[in-house]
N, C-alpha and C positions, 0 to 999 in steps of 0.2 A: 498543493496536495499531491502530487502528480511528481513533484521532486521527493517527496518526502515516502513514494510508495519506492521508488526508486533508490531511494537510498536506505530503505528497510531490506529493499531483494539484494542486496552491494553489501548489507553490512553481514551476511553471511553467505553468497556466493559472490562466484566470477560469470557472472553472465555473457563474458566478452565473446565472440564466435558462437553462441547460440542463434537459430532463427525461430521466428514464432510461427506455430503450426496450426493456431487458433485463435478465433476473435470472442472474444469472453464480454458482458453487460452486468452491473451491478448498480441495483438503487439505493442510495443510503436514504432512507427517511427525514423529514424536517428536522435539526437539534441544531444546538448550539455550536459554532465553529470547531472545538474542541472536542466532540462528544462526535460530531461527522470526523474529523481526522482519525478515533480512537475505533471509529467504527466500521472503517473503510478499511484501516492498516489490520484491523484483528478479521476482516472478511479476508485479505490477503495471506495470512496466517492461516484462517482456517480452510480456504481451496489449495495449500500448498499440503495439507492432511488429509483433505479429502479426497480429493481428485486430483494429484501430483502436478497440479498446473502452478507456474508463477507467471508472474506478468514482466512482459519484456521492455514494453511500451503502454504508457495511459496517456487518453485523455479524458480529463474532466469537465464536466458544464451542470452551473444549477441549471436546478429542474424546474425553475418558475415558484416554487413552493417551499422553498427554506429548503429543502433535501439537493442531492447528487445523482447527476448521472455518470457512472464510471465508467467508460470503454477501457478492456486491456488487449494488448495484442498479447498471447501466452506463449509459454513452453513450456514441457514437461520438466519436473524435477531431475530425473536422470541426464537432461542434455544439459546441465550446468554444474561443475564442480564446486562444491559445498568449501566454503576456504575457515569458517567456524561458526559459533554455534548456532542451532536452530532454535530462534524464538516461539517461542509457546505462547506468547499472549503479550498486549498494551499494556504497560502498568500507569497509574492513573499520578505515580508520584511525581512531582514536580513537571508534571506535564503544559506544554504550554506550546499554542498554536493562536497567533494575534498579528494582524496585518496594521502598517502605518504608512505614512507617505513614500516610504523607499520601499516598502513590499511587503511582503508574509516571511515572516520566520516560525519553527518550531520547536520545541524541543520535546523528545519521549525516548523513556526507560523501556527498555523491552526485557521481559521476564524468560528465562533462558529453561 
């Protein structure tokens, strides 16, 4: 989860020489593996509209209860150079987040 928020903030900025100036908390509720990945990345999306924050650094841990705890370390949207385009939202097509003996892979459409 945690690579995959990371590599949503990478596929439209350069976060490189940014530092984080805030510790941000988000709980994703109990769902299914896939329905927390879509739900976690579109909270990511929507604090980067709301409150120019992206996350620098996560970690993640369930919460005991089928849901997520999310720590992000942030930064404002201004202290990271935008390198293309700003995702608008998770798109549900051919989405796919499944762990197996060698680890978690994922893959998601982001709607531009």
């Amino acid at each position: 989860m945690a690579e995959a928020i990371a590599a949503l903030v990478e596929s439209f900025t350069d976060p490189a020489g940014a530092r984080p100036n805030a510790e941000q908390e988000f709980h994703a509720p109990p769902a299914a593996d896939e329905d927390l990945l879509v739900h976690v990345l579109d909270e990511v999306i929507f604090r980067m509209e709301t409150a120019d924050e992206l996350p620098l650094t996560t970690e993640v841990t369930d919460d005991g209860a089928g849901g997520l705890l999310v720590c992000w370390r942030t930064t404002g949207t201004a202290e990271v150079e935008l390198t293309g385009a700003v995702p608008k939202a998770v798109s549900l097509h051919e989405l796919r987040f499944a762990g197996d003996d060698t680890g978690w892979s994922c893959a998601v459409t982001l709607d531009v």
